[in-house]
C-alpha positions, 0 to 999 in steps of 0.5 A: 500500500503506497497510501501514508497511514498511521496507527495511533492508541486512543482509550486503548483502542487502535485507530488507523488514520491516512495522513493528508496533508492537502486537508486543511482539517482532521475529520474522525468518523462517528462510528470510530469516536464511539468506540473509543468513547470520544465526546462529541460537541455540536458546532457550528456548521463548516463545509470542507473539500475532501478527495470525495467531494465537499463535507459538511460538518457540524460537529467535532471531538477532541482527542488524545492519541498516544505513538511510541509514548508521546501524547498528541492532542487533536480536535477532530471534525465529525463527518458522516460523510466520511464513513464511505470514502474510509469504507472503499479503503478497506474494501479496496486495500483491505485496512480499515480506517478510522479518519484523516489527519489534515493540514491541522495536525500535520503543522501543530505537530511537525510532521514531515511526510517521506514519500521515497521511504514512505515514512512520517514522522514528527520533528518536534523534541521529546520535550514537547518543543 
């Protein structure tokens, strides 16, 4: 699979996320914040453009993920939308995929995509700087 995917821990649950950095937002979908017991919090209404077209979203959730020790905090938009485009990934490249992290995540915490090794990682310091 040639797709940049990361696995984070979150309640002690695994969840899959595709790295994008051509999304302004992290969008998460309902079904992956219920099982980690995320709590959702209605907002006002964005619409945002995705590889599947134009979302519109009235809800997010915040979020703590753990990699390799380090805690990421992120707020995720919820999009039902979603569920269809995470579902043609499983059903084409047989992993199942809980959201997307955007432009969002990728900047407040560093991340730098290598396509050649196809490996991501975060720049930022154990101490959190």
């Amino acid at each position: 699979l040639n797709v940049p995917i990361i696995s984070f821990l979150c309640n002690g649950k695994k969840l899959h996320f595709l790295l994008d950095s051509g999304s302004s937002y992290s969008h998460i979908s309902p079904e992956a914040v219920t099982l980690v017991n995320g709590n959702v919090e209605e907002t006002e209404t964005l619409q945002t453009i995705s590889a599947g077209g134009a979302l519109n979203n009235g809800s997010h959730c915040v979020l703590k993920l753990e990699y390799n020790g380090e805690l990421y905090v992120s707020d995720f938009i919820v999009t039902e939308q979603i569920t269809q485009q995470l579902e043609t990934i499983k059903r084409d490249f047989n992993i199942e995929m809980h959201g997307v992290l955007g432009g969002d995540f990728l900047s407040r915490y560093d991340y730098v995509i290598d396509f050649k090794e196809l490996v991501a990682y975060s720049k930022r310091k154990k101490d959190g700087k």
